[in-house]
Every structure is written in C-alpha cells, then in structure tokens.
N, C-alpha and C positions, 0 to 999 in steps of 0.2 A: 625558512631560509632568510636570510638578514639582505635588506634590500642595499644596492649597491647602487650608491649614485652618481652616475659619468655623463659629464655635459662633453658634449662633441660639438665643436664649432666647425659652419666655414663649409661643410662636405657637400651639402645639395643649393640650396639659395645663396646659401653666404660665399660659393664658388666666385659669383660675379663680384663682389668684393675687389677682387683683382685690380679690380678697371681701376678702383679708386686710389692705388698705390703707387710710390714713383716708380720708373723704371729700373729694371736690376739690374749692377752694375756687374763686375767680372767674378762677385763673389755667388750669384747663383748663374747653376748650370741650365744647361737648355736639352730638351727631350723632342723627340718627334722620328717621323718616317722621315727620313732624306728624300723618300721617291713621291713626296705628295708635294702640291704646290700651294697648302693653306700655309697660311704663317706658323711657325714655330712658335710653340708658347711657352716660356721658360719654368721651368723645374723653380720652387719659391717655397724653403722648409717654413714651417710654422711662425719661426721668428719675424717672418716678415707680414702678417699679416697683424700689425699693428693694432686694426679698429677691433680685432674680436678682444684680445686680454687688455691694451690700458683702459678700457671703463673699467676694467674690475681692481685697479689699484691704488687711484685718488685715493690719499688717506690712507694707504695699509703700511704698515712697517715690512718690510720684502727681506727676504734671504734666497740669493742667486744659488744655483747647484751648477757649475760651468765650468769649462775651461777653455783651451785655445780655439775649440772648435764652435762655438758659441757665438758664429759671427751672421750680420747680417749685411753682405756685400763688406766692406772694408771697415764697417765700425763692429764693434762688440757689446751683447746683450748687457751686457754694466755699462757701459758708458750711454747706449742708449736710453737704456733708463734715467741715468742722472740728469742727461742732458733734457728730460721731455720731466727734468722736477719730478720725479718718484720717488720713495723716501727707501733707498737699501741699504738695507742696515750691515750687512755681512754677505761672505761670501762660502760656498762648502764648495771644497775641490774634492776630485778623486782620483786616483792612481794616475800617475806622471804630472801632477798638479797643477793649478789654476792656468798656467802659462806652458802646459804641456812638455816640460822639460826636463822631468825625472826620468830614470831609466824604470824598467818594468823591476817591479818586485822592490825599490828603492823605497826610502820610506820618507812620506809628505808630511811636512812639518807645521804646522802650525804658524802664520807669519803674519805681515799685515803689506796689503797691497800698493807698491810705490807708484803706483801712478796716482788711485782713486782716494789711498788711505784706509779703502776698508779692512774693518777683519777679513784675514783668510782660514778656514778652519779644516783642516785638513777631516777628509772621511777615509783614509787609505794607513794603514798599521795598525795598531790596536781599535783604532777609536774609527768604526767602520760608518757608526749609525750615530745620528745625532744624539744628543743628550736633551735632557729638559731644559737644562743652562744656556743649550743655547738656542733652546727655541723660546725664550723667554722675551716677550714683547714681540714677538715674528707673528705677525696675521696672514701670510700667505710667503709660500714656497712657491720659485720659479725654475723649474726644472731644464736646459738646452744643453744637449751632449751629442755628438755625433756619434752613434755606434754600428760596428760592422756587420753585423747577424751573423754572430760567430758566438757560443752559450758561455764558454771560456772567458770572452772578453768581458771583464770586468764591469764596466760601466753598468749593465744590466742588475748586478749586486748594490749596486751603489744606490739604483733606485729605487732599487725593493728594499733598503735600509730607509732611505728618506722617504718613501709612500707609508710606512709599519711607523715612522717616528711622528711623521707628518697625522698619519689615523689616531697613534695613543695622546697627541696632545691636541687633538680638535682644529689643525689648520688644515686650509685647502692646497691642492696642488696643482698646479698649472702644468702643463708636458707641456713644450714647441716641438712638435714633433719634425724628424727629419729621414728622408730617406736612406733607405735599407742595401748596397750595394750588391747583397743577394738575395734580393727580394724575392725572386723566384727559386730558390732552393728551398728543399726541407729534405735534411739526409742525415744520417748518422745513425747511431745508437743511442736511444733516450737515456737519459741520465738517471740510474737508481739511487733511492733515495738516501743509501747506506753508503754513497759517495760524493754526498753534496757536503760540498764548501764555497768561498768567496769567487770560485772557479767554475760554481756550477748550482744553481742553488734551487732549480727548479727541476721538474721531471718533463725536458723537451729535448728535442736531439739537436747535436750539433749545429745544424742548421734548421732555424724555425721560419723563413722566412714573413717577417715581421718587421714595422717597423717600431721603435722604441716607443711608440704614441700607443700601438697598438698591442704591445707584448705588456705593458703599464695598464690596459684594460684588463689580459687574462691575467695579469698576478691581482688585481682586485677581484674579477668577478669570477677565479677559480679559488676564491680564499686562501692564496699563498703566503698572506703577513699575520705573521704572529699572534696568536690568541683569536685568530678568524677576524680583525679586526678591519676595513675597510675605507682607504682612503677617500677624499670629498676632491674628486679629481675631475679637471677638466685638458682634453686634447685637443691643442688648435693645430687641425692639419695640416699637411703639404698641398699645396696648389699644383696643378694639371701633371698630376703623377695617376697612377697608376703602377699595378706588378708585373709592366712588360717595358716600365720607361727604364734606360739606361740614364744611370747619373756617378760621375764624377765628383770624386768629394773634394772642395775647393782650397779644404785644409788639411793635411795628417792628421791622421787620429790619434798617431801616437808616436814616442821616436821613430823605432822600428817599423812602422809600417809607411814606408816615405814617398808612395806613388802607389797607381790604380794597379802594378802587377801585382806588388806586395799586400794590398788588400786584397783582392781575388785570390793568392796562392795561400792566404793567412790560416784559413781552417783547416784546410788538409794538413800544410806542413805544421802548423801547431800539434796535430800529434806526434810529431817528433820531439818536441822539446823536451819532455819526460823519458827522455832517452839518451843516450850517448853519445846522439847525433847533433851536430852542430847545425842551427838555420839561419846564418849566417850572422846572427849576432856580433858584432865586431867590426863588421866591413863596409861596402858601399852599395852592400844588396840584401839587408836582413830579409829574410822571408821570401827569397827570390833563387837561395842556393841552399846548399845541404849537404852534407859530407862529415867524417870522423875521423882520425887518425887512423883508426882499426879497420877501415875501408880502403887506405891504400894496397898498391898501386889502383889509380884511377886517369881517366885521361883529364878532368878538371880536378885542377886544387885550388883549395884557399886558406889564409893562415888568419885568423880571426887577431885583433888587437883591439885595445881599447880608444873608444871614440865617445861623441859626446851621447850618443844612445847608448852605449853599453858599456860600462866603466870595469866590468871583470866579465867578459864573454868566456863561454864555451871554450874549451882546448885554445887557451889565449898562448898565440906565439907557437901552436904546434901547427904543421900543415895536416890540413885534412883532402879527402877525396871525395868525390862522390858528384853531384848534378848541376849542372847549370842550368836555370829555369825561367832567366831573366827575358828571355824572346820568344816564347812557348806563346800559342794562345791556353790561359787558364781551362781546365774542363769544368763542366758543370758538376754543381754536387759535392760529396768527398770522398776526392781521390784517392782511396787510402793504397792504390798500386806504389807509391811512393814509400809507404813505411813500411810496405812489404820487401821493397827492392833493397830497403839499406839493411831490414833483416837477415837477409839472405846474402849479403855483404860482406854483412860484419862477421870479423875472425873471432871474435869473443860473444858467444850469443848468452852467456849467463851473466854478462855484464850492460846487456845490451839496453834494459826497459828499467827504469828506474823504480823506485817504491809507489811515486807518487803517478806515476802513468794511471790508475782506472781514475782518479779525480776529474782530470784531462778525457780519455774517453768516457767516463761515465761509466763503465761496466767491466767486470772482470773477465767478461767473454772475449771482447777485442784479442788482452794479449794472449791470451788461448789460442783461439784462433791463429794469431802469429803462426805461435810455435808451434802448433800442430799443422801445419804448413795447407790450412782454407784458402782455397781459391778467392779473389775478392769477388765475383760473381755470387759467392757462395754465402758470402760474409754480409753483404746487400743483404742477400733475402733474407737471412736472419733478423733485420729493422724491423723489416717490413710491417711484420703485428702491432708494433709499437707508433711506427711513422701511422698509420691508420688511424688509429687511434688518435693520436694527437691531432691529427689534421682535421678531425670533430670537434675537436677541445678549441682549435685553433680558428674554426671560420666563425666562432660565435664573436670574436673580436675586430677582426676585419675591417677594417676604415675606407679600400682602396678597390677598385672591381680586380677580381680576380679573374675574369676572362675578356678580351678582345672584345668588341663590339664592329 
C-alpha cells in the first residue's frame, strides 16, 4: 500500500497557539455551554491560525482555491496573503464563483479579479479540475471553502479535483479547515458507484459528518483520486471545536442558502430538487419552503420569481402549495418524511421524480421505496449496513473528539 502523507497541525500542542493570536472579531463564532461559568472560547477555522501555514510560503508561487467564504473576521484569505508579501499568483473558484454570486448550476467564467488583479480561473462547467497550464510555476495550493456536510454540495468535488491535480503535478496542499454545521449527523443512503457524478463522487451517505479538513484526509487515505494517486497534503485545524460545538457560519455558502435555517433544512430538502417540487428557489426563503403546482389546493402558497440567486426558478410565476418550514426547529439527520409527504401530494405521481433524482440520492432504492409507499422508519434501516460501514472508514480520519469529556 503506497504511503500517504498528511501533516496535521495545531490538534494537541499547537492548541495553545491560540494565545498567540489577535482577538476574533464578529467574523468567528463562539461555542460553549451557556450553563458553565469558564470563559467561552471562540470557534477559530483554520484560516486563522496564521503561525502553522505562513512559514511554509516565503518563496512559493501560491494559487488560492476560495471564494466568499474564505474569510478570516472581516478580511479575505487573498488579501491577507498579499498583504503579509506572499507571492499568489492566481485564484481557482468553484461553483457560484470567487465572489459567491452565481446561481447554482450557472456557469463560472473565467475572469480576472478587480480588486487584487489576479487571475480567476474558473473550476465549475467544463473545466472542473485544474490543467497542467495552470499549475505551471504554482509550488503550493491553498485550499479555504466553507462547506455544509451535505455529499451533493459541490465544494467537496472541487476538492477532490484540485487534491488528484495538485498529486499528478507534484504540489502540496494546504486545507484551512472549517467547521462542519452537521457535524453530528451521518444519515442517508451511501452513494453507489454507478451514480456518482460532480454531485456525488464518493461512496458516503448524505450526511458524513465531517469536516472539509477531514473528509480531504479519507479521499487521500481511502485512495479516491485518480490512478490511486495521493496528495502531499497538510490540515490546519479548527481551534476549540469539537462534534458537539454549535457554529454558525459568519458567511452564506452560497446564494441560496441565505441563513442558519436554510443550512440545516439543505440536505433533506435537496432531495426534492430532482423532482417537481419547488424549494423555494425564486423567493425569500430558498430552502426553508416547498411546494408544486400539482400539490394545490394547500393552506401555504408561494409563487417563485426570479431574484438575484435564481435567475429561472422552478414553476417561475406559477403559485405552488405545499410547507412552510421557516420557523420549525430543523430535525436531526434526513428527514426524508418531507419527500414522502409532497409524494403523496402530488396529483401527477409519474411526473413527480425527475431522471436525474438517484444522482441526488445516491441509490435507485430511495425512489422505490417512494413508490412503493415504505414507511420512512423502514427506509432508515435499510442505511443502516452501509452507514456502519462507513462510520469504520470514517473514524480513521477524525481530527476532532468525537465524544464529550
């Protein structure tokens, strides 16, 4: 077996690190028991532990992988670099682009950045994974993306392109790692392998609980890139986290996901999107509501139009029916009673599941199940072999304690 080599910074001695950093300002969040009376110690993703990655950049030619979510308190992983004199050379975005303001599925262009001047080189349409072009003169890759631990969301593709580009041309990778908002879940239906795409590219289930630092260790050290190839990768933690700290993410991740409800309801109702059902694309609650035309009469309607996230939503201009979801507490896990109920709804059920729905679940079981009208209790335990399984695969990666103390 070909040895895989992962520096981990910062986790046990280099914790105290901390001390030596400035204060964070409203851009990290803060973690703790409310009912204890030690000081709160604030939640501090990767980005900000400065002293573990700049020794390792004096000198290197850098290409950032970033985009809006990339901040540390109120500046941005690009500008802090330039300003502390680091040479970066270019920038690689990925889906809704450098400045987070593409709609989903839009395609990212190629451009050069008006503040910094740098290249921006789009990874999101054809051109997913770097070329050798332009990793030409780049001695290290700097990797910062906020992602949701959701398998669908995209970001996760992006980095197993740039880890598999970063391995075939001999640079190293840097992760800043950052908190996971459902760090504690791992649910769904593993992904098989005869449905992976940009959507899904690995064999884990909807929810892996992971954070991006550490899901960047098992696509190295489960040989998930290309030719068994393996990146020269280094993860600089989150500071006083752990898989029971709650954290609020300081930026959107993406149009659509425009507040902490829309994050938390994102997995579940994602499987609706490969469906007939509208999740609110269009309005002032993507991710928060659900409904179809074909589901009225309903006691909630919404009529989706175009906004600056969604420039041709779902049933644009028709009123739909179905849930309002915006004041629920979120459940743990996924839900999937919700894509049972618009099921069961909906007046046209042979129009209901789109072609591309098992990409999205992962398995051709799920919409079986639908339609053979499985209990979601029932539908669980059918994970269950799989979710085992991976949760083997999964603690060999781990950065963060996974139980209480």
């Amino acid at each position: 077996m070909a040895l895989v080599k992962v520096t981990i910074f910062g986790l046990f001695i280099g914790l105290s690190a901390c001390a030596s950093h400035p204060a964070p300002d409203q851009g990290a969040a803060t973690s703790g028991n409310a009912n204890t009376d030690t000081k709160v110690q604030p939640v501090l993703p990767g980005i900000w532990q400065t002293k573990l990655y700049f020794p390792l950049l004096p000198g290197k030619h850098i290409a950032v992988v970033a985009n809006q979510t990339s901040m540390r308190g109120n500046i941005h992983l690009v500008d802090l670099l330039l300003e502390n004199h680091f040479q970066v050379m270019k920038v690689f975005a990925p889906e809704h682009g450098f400045r987070g303001d593409h709609d989903a599925g839009q395609r990212v262009e190629n451009a050069r950045d008006p503040k910094t001047g740098l290249p921006v080189i789009s990874l999101y349409g054809k051109h997913k994974k770097p070329l050798p072009a332009d990793l030409q003169n780049i001695d290290i890759i700097i990797f910062d993306i906020q992602d949701v631990g959701a398998r669908f969301y995209t970001y996760l593709s992006t980095l197993h392109y740039v880890m598999e580009a970063a391995a075939e041309n001999h640079i190293p990778v840097i992760v800043l790692d950052r908190p996971n908002p459902h760090i504690d879940e791992i649910d769904g239906p593993v992904m098989q392998p005869q449905y992976f795409s940009f959507v899904g590219m690995h064999p884990v289930p909807v929810l892996y609980g992971m954070t991006i630092g550490e899901y960047a260790r098992m696509i190295n050290g489960e040989g998930w890139l290309r030719g068994g190839v393996h990146a020269d990768l280094t993860v600089v933690p989150v500071l006083h986290y752990d898989r029971h700290t709650p954290y609020t993410l300081p930026v959107k991740p993406s149009p659509n996901l425009p507040n902490a409800q829309a994050v938390m309801l994102y997995p579940s109702l994602c499987l609706l999107e490969p469906t007939d059902v509208s999740v609110g694309r269009g309005t002032d609650w993507p991710f928060q509501v659900f409904g179809a035309p074909d589901m009225c009469p309903a006691d909630f309607k919404f009529v989706p139009q175009p906004n600056a996230g969604a420039h041709h939503p779902k049933h644009r201009g028709e009123q739909c029916c179905g849930k309002d979801l915006r004041h629920i507490t979120p459940p743990k896990g996924l839900h999937i009673e919700w894509l049972i109920w618009a099921y069961n709804h909906h007046r046209h059920k042979d129009k209901f599941f789109k072609k591309y729905f098992e990409r999205i679940a992962g398995t051709a079981k799920l919409r079986q199940q639908i339609q053979n009208g499985v209990p979601a209790d029932s539908i669980r335990a059918s994970w269950q072999d799989g979710l085992t399984k991976f949760r083997q695969i999964r603690k060999k990666y781990l950065l963060y304690p996974e139980h209480l103390h």
